[in-house]
C-alpha positions, 0 to 999 in steps of 0.5 A: 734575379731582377733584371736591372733597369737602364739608368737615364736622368731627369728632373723632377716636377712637383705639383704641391697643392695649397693645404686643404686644412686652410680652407676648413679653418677659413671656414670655420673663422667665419662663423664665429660669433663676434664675440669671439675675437680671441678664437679669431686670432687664435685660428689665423695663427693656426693658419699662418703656421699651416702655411709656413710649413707649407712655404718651406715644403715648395722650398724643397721641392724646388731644391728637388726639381733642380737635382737630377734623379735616376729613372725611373722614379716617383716623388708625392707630396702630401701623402695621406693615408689611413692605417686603421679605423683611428690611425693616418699617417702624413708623410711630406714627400715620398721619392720612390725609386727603382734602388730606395724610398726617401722619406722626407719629414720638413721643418720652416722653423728658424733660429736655434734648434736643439733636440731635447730628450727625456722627455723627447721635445725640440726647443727653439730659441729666437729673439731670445725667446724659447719655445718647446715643439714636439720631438720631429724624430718621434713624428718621423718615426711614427710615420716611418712604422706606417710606411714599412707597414703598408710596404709589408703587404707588397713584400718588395725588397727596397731599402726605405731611408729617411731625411729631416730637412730644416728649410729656413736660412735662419736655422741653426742646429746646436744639438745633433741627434742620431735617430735620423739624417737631418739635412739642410736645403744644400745638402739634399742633392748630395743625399741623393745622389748618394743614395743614388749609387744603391743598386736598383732592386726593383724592375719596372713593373715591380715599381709601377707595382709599388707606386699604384699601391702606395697611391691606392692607401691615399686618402684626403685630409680630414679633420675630425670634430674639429669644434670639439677640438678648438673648443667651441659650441656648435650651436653658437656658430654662424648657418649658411654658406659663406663666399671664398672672397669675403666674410660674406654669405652667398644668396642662392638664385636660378643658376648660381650663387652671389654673394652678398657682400662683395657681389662674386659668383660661385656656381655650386659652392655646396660641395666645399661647403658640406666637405667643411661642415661634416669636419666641424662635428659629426652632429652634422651628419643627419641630412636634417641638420645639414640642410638647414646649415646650407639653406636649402630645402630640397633633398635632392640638392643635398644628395647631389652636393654629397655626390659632388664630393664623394667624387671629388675625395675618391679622386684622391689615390686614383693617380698612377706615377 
């Protein structure tokens, strides 16, 4: 019998970072032709979509920070992991505890929301505008499989819950759906605390165990063939390595790297430039090719940006709780 744990409260803190996919996308915006001003616009509304999201993720989490949950527990952000050669899940907050896993699937969305099906889709109408999305319970769903997947192989006994969350004040619900709990910011905290009241079926090492195993499947985010996806030809876009500050190219000197533009510094920007380069196209994955998009002439520059890196996602998933 699992021997129960004490319970004592705390609040959580939640260290959410920027989405990666941001820098990728900045990136890519820069090189291209400029001609393309179309694909320009096009990429920045990919961007302020990506960071609405993320706005209304750092909503929750401070909503989150203010409860008080049971201890001892584990909340991840951003979890990523592959389940197979072709399949990732991205789940946007996990909250593991000694008595359930939450998982937690947020919309920044606002105006009128209603859940369509047959086909599955949500429809939204604001300013008397209406826009069709994909169905958020066939995403939750997705993820919610992959999850118990990658539990089976811990074969730990934990009831797995599962929450959508609609961050924005503006949203209205019109049509109820019963695939899944769906909650607004205010309701969270009774959520919990109800789920809360679940009797603890994990001890300690058992939840250390847990938690280990679910940071061991974390991998980054990673686009895949991006131009193919967006529809541009490599070929057309812009070589070099770009500055963060500005549209700028960055000019190699003895110890660092300044910018032509706008005069800032960088000391070894090839890691966040090769990690760009190898989501564009996998064209790119011949050190020829990608020697002569960085600029450079030595090899062994190259490896060691490509040691830099490869450092740098491993880090990824090493966490504990």
């Amino acid at each position: 019998m699992t021997k129960p744990i004490p319970i004592k409260w705390s609040n959580p803190h939640i260290t959410r970072s920027i989405p990666p996919e941001l820098e990728t996308l900045k990136d890519l915006q820069k090189r291209l032709p400029d001609t393309l001003h179309e694909k320009s616009r096009e990429i920045t509304n990919q961007m302020l979509t990506i960071l609405s999201g993320h706005y209304g993720e750092v909503r929750i989490d401070e909503i989150l920070t203010g409860i008080l949950l049971p201890e001892p527990y584990t909340i991840i952000p951003n979890f990523h992991a592959r389940i197979s050669q072709k399949r990732y899940t991205q789940i946007d907050t996990l909250i593991i505890t000694s008595k359930f896993i939450l998982h937690i699937e947020i919309k920044n969305i606002r105006g009128k929301i209603e859940f369509l099906q047959n086909p599955s889709r949500m429809k939204r109408t604001y300013d008397e505008k209406e826009s069709y999305f994909d169905c958020p319970f066939t995403q939750i769903q997705r993820n919610h499989y992959a999850l118990l997947l990658m539990l089976r192989k811990l074969d730990l006994p934990i009831p797995v819950h599962r929450a959508l969350v609609f961050a924005n004040k503006s949203c209205e619900i019109v049509t109820s759906d019963k695939r899944c709990t769906i909650l607004f910011p205010k309701q969270l905290e009774a959520h919990i605390l109800e789920l809360s009241r679940l009797p603890s079926v994990l001890n300690k090492r058992q939840l250390k165990q847990l938690v280990n195993q679910l940071h061991s499947f974390q991998t980054p985010f990673l686009y895949e063939d991006i131009c193919l996806k967006q529809g541009l030809d490599l070929a057309t876009l812009k070589k070099g390595v770009f500055c963060q500050e500005c549209t700028g190219r960055l000019i190699q000197q003895t110890r660092n790297w300044k910018c032509g533009k706008c005069g800032s510094v960088e000391r070894n920007p090839l890691p966040r430039t090769l990690k760009h380069l190898l989501q564009f196209s996998s064209e790119l994955e011949k050190s020829k090719e990608l020697r002569k998009w960085l600029g450079i002439k030595s090899q062994q520059t190259l490896y060691r940006a490509r040691k830099t890196l490869m450092l740098q996602i491993s880090s990824i998933g090493n966490g504990t709780s």
